[in-house]
N, C-alpha and C positions, 0 to 999 in steps of 0.2 A: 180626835177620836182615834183609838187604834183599831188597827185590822189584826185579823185573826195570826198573823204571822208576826207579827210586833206582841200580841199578846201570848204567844205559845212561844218565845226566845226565836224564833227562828230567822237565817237569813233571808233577807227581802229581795225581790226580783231588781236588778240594776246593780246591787251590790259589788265589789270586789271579793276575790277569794283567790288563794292559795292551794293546792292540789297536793297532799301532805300521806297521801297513800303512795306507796311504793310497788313501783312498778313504771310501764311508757310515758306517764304524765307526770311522774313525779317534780315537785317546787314549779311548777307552770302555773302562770296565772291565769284569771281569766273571768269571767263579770257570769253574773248567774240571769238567767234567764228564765229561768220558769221553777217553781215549786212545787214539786207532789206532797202533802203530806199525809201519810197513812195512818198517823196516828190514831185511838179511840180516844173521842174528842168528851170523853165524860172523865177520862181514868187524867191523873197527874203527875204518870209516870214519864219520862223525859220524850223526848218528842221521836218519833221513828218518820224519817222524810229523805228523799230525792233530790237533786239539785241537777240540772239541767243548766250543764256551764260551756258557753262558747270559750274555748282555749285559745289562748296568745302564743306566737310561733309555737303552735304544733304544725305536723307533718299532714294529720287527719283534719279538714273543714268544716264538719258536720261536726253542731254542740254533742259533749259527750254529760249521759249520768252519774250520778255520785252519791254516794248516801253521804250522808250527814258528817262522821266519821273520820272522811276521806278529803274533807276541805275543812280550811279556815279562814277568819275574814282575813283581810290584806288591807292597807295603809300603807300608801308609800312616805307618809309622815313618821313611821316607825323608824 
């Protein structure tokens, strides 16, 4: 069975990601942690959501947010 977040595309909480917005985190990796998504759960337009990512050597310990946008999955298989 899928959950709401498998069937909306979105990334799943434990995942791997990429931090691909420019600025203090940029290419940092880091595992997602929790999902907001804001979406309006009737329309099919793409999904507008939060990602809550604990960051790997960053400076800052406290997970930072992210839209959508601003990360991507990561595979060190790639």
């Amino acid at each position: 069975m899928q959950t709401i977040v498998q069937h909306r595309g979105l990334l799943s909480p434990g995942g791997r990601v990429c931090i691909t917005s420019y600025g203090p985190f940029h290419r940092l990796r880091g595992t997602i942690r929790r999902v907001d998504d804001l979406s309006d759960p009737s329309s099919f337009d793409s999904p507008y959501c939060f990602y809550l990512i604990d960051l790997e050597r960053a400076s800052i310990k406290e997970p930072v947010w992210f839209l959508q946008d601003e990360i991507e999955p990561f595979s060190p298989n790639l």
